[in-house]
C-alpha positions in Angstrom: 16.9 -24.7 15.6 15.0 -23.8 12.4 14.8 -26.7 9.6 13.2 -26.1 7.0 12.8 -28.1 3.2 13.6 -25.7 1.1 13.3 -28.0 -1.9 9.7 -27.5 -2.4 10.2 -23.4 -3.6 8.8 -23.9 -7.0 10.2 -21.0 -8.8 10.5 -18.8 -5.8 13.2 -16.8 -4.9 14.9 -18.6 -2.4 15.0 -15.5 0.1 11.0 -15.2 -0.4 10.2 -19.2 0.4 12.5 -19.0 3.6 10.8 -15.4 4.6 7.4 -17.5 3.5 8.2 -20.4 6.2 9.3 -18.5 9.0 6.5 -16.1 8.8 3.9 -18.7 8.7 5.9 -20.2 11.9 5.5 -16.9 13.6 1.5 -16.8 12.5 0.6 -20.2 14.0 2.7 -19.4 17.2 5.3 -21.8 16.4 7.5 -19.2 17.3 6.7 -17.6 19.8 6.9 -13.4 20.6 10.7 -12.5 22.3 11.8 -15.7 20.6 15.7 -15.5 19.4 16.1 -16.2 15.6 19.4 -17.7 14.8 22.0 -15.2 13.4 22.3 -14.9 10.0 25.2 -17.1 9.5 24.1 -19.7 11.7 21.2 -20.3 10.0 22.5 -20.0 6.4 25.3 -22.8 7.9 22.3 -24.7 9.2 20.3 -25.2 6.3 23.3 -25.1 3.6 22.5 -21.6 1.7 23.8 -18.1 1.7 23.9 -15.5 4.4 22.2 -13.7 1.6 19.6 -15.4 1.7 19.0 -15.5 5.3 19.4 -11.8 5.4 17.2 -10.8 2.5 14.4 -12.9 4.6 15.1 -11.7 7.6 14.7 -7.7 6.3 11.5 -8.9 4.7 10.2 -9.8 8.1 11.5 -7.1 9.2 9.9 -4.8 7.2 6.7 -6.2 7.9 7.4 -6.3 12.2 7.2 -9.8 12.0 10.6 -9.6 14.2 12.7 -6.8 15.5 16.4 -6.6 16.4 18.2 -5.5 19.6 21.8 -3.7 19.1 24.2 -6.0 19.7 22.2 -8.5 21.2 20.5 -10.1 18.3 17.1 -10.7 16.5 13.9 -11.8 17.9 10.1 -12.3 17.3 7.7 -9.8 17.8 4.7 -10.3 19.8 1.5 -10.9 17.8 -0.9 -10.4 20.8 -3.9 -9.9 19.1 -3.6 -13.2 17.7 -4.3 -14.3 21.4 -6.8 -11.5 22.4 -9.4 -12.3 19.2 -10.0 -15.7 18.1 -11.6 -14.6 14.9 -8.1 -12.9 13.9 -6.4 -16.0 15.3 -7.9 -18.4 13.3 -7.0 -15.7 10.6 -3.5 -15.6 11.1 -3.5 -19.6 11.5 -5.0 -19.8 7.9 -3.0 -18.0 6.1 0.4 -18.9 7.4 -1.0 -22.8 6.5 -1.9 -21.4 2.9 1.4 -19.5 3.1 3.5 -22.7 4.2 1.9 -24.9 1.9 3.5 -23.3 -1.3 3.3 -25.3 -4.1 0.3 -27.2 -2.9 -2.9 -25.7 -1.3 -1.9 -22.4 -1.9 -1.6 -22.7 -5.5 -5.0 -25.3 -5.6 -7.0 -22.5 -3.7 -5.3 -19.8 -6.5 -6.0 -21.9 -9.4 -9.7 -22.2 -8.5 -10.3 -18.9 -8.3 -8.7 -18.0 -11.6 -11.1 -21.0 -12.6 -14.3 -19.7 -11.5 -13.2 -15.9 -12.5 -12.0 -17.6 -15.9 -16.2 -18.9 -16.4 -17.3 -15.4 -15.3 -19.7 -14.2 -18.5 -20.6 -10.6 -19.7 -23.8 -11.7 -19.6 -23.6 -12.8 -16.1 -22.2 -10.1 -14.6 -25.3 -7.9 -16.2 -28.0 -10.2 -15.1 -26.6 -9.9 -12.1 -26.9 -6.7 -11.8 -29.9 -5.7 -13.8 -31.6 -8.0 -10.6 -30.2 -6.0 -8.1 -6.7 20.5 -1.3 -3.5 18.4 -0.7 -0.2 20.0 -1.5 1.6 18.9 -4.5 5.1 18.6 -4.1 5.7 18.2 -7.5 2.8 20.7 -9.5 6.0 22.2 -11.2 7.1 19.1 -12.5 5.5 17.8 -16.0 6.7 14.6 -16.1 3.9 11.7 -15.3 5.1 8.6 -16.4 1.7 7.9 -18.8 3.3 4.9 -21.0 1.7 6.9 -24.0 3.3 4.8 -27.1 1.9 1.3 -25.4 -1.1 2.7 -24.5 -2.2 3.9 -27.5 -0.7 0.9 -29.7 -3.3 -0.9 -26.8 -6.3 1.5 -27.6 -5.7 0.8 -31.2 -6.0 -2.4 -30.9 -9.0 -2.4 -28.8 -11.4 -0.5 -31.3 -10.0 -2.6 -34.3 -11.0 -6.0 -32.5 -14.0 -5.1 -30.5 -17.6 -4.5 -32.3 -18.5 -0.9 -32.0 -22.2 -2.0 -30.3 -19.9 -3.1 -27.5 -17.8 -0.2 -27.3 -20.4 2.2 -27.2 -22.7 0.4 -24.9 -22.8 1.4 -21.5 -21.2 -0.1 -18.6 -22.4 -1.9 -15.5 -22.4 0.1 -12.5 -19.8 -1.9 -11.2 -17.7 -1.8 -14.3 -17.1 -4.1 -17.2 -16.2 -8.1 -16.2 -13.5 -7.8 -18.4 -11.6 -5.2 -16.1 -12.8 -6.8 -12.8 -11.5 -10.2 -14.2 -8.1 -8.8 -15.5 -7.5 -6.7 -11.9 -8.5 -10.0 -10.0 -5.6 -11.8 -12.3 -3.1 -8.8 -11.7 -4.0 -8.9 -7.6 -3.3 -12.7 -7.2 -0.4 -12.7 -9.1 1.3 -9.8 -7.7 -0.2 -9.1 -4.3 -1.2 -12.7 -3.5 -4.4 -11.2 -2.9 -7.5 -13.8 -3.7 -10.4 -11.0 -5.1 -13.4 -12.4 -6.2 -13.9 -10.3 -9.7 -17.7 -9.9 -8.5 -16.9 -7.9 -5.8 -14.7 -5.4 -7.8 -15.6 -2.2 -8.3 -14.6 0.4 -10.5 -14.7 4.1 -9.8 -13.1 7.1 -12.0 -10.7 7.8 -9.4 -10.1 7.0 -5.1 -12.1 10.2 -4.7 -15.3 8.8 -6.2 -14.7 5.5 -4.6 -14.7 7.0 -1.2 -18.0 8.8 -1.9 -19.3 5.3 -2.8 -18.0 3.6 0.0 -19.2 6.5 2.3 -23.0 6.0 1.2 -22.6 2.4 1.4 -21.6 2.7 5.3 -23.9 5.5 6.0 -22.4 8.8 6.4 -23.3 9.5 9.9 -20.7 7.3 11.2 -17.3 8.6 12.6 -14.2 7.8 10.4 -10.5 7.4 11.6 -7.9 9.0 9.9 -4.1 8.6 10.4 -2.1 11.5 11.8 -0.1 13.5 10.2 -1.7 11.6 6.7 -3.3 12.9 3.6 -4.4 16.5 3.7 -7.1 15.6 0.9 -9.2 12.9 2.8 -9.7 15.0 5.3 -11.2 17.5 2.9 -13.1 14.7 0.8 -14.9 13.5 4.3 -15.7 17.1 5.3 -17.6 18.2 1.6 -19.5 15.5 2.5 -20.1 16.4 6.0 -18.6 12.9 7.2 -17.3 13.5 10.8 -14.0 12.4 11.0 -11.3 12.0 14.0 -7.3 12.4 13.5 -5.7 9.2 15.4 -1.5 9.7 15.9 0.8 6.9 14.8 3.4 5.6 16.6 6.4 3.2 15.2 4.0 0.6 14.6 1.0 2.3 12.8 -2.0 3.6 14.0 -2.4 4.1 18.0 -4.8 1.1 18.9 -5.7 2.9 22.4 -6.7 6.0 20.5 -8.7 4.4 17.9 -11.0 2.5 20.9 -11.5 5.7 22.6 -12.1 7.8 19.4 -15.3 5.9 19.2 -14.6 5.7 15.4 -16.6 3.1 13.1 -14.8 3.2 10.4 -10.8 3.4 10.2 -9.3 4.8 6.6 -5.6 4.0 7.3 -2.5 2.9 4.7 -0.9 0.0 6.4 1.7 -0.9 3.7 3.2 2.5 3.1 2.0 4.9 4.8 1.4 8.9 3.4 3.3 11.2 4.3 5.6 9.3 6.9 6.6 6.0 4.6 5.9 4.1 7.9 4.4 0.5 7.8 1.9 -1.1 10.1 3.6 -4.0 11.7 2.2 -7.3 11.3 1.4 -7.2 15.5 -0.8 -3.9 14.9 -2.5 -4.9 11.7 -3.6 -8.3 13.8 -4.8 -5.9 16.7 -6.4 -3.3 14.2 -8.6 -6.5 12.7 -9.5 -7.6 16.3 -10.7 -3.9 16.6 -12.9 -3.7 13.4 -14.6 -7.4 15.1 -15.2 -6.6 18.4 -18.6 -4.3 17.4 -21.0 -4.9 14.2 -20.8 -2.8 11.3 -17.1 -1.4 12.7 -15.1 -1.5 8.6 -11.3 -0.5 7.5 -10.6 1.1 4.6 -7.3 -0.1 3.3 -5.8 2.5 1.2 -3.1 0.7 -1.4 -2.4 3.7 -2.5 1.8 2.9 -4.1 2.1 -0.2 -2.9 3.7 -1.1 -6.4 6.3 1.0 -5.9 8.3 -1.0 -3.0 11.7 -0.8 -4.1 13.2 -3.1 -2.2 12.4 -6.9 -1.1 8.8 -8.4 -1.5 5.6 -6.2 -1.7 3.6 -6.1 1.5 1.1 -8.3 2.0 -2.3 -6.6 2.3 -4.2 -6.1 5.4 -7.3 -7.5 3.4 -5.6 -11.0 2.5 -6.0 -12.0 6.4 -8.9 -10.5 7.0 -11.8 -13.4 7.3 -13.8 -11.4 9.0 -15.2 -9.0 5.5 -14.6 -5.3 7.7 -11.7 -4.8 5.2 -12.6 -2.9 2.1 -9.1 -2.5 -0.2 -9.0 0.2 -2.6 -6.4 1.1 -4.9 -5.8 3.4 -8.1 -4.0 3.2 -11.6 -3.5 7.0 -11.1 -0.1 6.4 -9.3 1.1 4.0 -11.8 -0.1 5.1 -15.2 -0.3 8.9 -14.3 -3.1 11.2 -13.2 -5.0 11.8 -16.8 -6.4 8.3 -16.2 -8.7 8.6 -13.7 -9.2 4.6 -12.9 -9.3 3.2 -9.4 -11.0 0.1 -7.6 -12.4 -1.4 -4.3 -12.9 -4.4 -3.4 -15.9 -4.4 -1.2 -16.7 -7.0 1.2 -19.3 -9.3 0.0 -22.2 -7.9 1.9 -21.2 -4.6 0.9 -21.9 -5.0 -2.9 -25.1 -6.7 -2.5 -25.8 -3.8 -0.9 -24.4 -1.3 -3.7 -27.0 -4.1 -6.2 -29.2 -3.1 -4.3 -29.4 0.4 -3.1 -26.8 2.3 -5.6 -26.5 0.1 -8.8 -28.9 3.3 -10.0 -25.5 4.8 -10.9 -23.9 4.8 -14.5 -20.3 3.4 -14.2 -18.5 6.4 -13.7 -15.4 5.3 -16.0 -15.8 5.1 -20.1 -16.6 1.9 -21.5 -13.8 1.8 -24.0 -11.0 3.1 -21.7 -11.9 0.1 -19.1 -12.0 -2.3 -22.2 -8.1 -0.6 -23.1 -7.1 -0.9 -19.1 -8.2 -4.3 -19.2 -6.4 -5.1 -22.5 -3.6 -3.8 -21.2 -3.4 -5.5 -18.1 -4.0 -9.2 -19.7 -1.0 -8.5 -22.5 1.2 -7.8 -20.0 2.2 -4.4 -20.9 1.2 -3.2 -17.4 3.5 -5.2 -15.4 6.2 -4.5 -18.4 5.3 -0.5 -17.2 5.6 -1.7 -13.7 8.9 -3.0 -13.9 10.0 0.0 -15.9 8.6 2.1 -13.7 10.1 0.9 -11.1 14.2 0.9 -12.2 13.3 4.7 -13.1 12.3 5.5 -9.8 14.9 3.5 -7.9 17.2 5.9 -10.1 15.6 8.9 -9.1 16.0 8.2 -5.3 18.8 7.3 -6.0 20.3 10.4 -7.6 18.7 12.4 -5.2 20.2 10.9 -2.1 23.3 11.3 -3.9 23.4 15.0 -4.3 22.0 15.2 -1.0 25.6 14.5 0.3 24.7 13.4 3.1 27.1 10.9 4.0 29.3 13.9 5.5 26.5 14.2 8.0 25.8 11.3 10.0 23.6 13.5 12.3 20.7 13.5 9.3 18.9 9.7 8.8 16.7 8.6 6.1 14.1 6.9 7.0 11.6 4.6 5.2 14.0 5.2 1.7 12.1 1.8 0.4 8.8 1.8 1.6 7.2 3.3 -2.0 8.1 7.0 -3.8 9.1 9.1 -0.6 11.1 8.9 2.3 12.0 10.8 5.3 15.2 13.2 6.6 15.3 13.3 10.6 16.9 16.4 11.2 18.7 15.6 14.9 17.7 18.2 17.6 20.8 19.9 18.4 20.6 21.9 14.9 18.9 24.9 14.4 16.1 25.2 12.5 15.3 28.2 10.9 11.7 29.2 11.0 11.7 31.7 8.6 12.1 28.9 5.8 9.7 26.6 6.3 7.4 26.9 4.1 10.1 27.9 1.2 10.6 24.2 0.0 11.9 23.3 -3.5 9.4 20.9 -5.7 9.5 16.9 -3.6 10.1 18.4 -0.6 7.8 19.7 2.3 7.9 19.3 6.3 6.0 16.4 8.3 4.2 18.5 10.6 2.4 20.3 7.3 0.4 17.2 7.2 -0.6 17.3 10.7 -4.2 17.9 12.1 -2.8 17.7 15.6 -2.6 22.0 17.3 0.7 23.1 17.0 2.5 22.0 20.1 1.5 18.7 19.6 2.4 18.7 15.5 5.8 20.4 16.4 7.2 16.6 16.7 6.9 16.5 13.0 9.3 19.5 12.3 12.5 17.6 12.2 11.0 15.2 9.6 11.2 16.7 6.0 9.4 14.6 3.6 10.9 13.9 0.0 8.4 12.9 -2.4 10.0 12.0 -5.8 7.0 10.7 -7.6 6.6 13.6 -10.2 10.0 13.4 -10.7 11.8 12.2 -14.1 15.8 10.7 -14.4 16.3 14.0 -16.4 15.7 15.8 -14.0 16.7 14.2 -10.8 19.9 15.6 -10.3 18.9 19.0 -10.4 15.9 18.3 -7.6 18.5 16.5 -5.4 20.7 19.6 -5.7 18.1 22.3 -4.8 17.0 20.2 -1.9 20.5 20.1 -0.8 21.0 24.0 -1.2 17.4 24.4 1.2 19.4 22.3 3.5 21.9 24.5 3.5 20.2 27.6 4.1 17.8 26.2 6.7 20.6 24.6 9.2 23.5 27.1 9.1 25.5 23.9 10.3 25.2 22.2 7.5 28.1 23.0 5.5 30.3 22.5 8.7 31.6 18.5 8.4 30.5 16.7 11.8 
């Protein structure tokens, strides 16, 4: 029987705090793997709330693989067996499900002290400091970016009225201005319960530059792990710069553990909370074993790629893989591109403390690769509170846009086709079942937002011809206006490419 006092939420949703206390109960092996939860009315009769409730914390969990469900039979706990096989990630997982549990309490003491000390952080500080130390694009044809233009400039306005022009037009540290690191350390705790120490921020004009940092910083003879089928582009990136890389499968749970110890690999570049192109993400067993992986050998690092992680559209963000990592081989990176559109070439890592002494020392040679005025603007922006007010717009727009285009998909006349992954961020999946006929002659022929899986796979053909039943929709350069009209060309593709299509099943 679960009890649980659920009068301590705070101003939680209630959904979140019970999703909160059972998942800290899994963590610190309260309950155990292949455990039974309660059914969803049982439990809701148990501790006097809705079956709403229960259910919106039970598809939380599940989203994560904190638990899985049999047909018919029930849902149980998954089996966190790295949490046995590494102490390090143990006493990880222990940690954060107290911090996690304690809401209200030592969670929000240990939040409030870092926004203390990041609070005291000092221009002058941060110098001193220092001063010592070719993917395919689904959507090209599609103009609309989502750039918040009107707010953005009224911010920008205000920015050069108030700040002194000697401080605009002075350069940058190579990390990037305190005022930016601050604000994304701020917008990170309060939005991805993430605990970032502003220090070791830094900012880069875009993920590309980042991952050129990052790549000097771990030494470029190393062997990187990259997820497969994944992001055409960072294969390309790592090969300019003559990075040996390694293309490790997924399976339902994420990237194949096995594979990843016998690639030899030092350094794994994976997306654990949505992964591109398959919307899959890395259950909370798998992130655990992936950890205990990046321990078991010195200098071994993962490179957590946060890429839309904003863009959940249904339940609580994903927790990132760095918040449990105690270890430092985590190295989170993330960009405003996604968010505040492509012209804005912002993005950020946060680099394990080792790491940026390291950049002090060896690469703080650099200039700060991002203007000095549009970081002060970004940072502006982010303390007002007009990013998150983008954010939340951002968000009903899209929802609408899947929407819509599920909805001229028609696809409820076809039980055979299943969308997969529809909340996981700004694309899903079709599984086209194997019994209908795929015409080769039009792959290839796709309409803007939609492509094939095995396009994206580095795998030889007979091995990427898996992915062929799996048509990605990507609706992130997509606008409300035009919505409806995508949903209805991808729906006439489908019609031409399986002949049965316009037969009801």
């Amino acid at each position: 029987m679960l009890a649980y006092d659920l009068t301590k939420r705070g101003s939680q949703p209630l959904y979140a705090y019970l999703y909160a206390l059972i998942r800290a109960d899994i963590e610190r092996g309260v309950l155990r793997g292949g455990e039974k939860l309660p059914a969803k009315r049982t439990l809701a009769q148990q501790l006097g709330i809705s079956q709403i409730t229960v259910e919106g914390a039970y598809n939380q969990l599940l989203a994560e693989g904190y638990i899985y469900t049999k047909e018919r039979r029930g849902t149980y706990i998954s089996d966190l067996a790295a949490l046995e096989s590494s102490s390090t990630a143990s006493a990880s997982a222990a940690n954060f499900g107290q911090r996690v549990a304690a809401v209200g309490t030592e969670e929000r003491q240990a939040v409030n002290r870092t926004a203390g000390q990041a609070e005291v952080f000092s221009e002058k500080s941060f110098e001193r400091s220092f001063t010592r130390s070719a993917e395919r694009s689904f959507a090209k044809s599609v103009s609309f970016t989502g750039f918040p233009l009107r707010s953005w400039g009224k911010t920008m306005r205000a920015v050069l009225n108030q700040l002194p022009e000697a401080k605009l037009a002075a350069p940058a540290p190579p990390a990037g201005i305190p005022e930016l690191r601050i604000a994304i350390a701020r917008h990170l705790r309060q939005n991805r319960s993430l605990l970032a120490d502003p220090q070791n921020i830094l900012i880069g004009a875009g993920a590309q530059v980042l991952y050129g940092i990052i790549a000097q910083l771990l030494g470029k003879n190393n062997l990187y792990a990259l997820e497969d089928p994944g992001y055409q582009r960072l294969t390309n990136l790592y090969a300019a710069q003559n990075i040996p890389t390694v293309h490790i499968p997924l399976d339902t749970e994420g990237i194949e553990i096995g594979r990843l110890r016998e690639s030899k690999a030092q350094v794994a570049h994976i997306m654990p909370s949505h992964q591109y192109p398959s919307g899959l993400v890395t259950s909370a067993s798998r992130r655990y074993e992936i950890l205990a992986w990046a321990l078991e050998k010195p200098n071994r690092y993962i490179i957590e790629d946060d890429y839309d992680c904003e863009y959940r559209l249904a339940g609580l963000p994903i927790p990132p893989l760095q918040s449990i990592d105690t270890g430092g081989r985590v190295i989170y990176t993330n960009t405003f591109s996604k968010t505040l559109g492509h012209s804005l070439r912002i993005a950020y890592a946060i680099l394990p403390p080792p790491l940026m002494k390291k950049f002090q020392k060896n690469l703080s040679f650099y200039s700060s690769t991002v203007s000095t005025i549009e970081q002060f603007v970004l940072a502006k922006y982010i303390e007002d509170g007009a990013y998150e007010r983008h954010l939340n717009r951002s968000r009903t727009s899209y929802r609408h846009v899947r929407d819509t285009i599920i909805a001229e998909l028609n696809l409820e006349k076809y039980p055979d086709i299943k969308i997969s992954h529809a909340d996981s961020g700004l694309s899903f999946l079709l599984m086209i079942p194997s019994h209908w006929s795929l015409r080769r002659d039009m792959l290839g022929k796709f309409p803007a937002g939609m492509g094939c899986l095995a396009d994206f796979s580095a795998a030889p053909p007979a091995q990427a011809r898996r992915y062929e039943r799996q048509l990605v929709v990507d609706y992130s350069g997509i606008s409300k206006e035009n919505a409806a009209q995508k949903g209805r060309e991808m729906h006439h593709f489908l019609q031409k490419l399986l002949p049965e299509f316009s037969i009801a099943k």
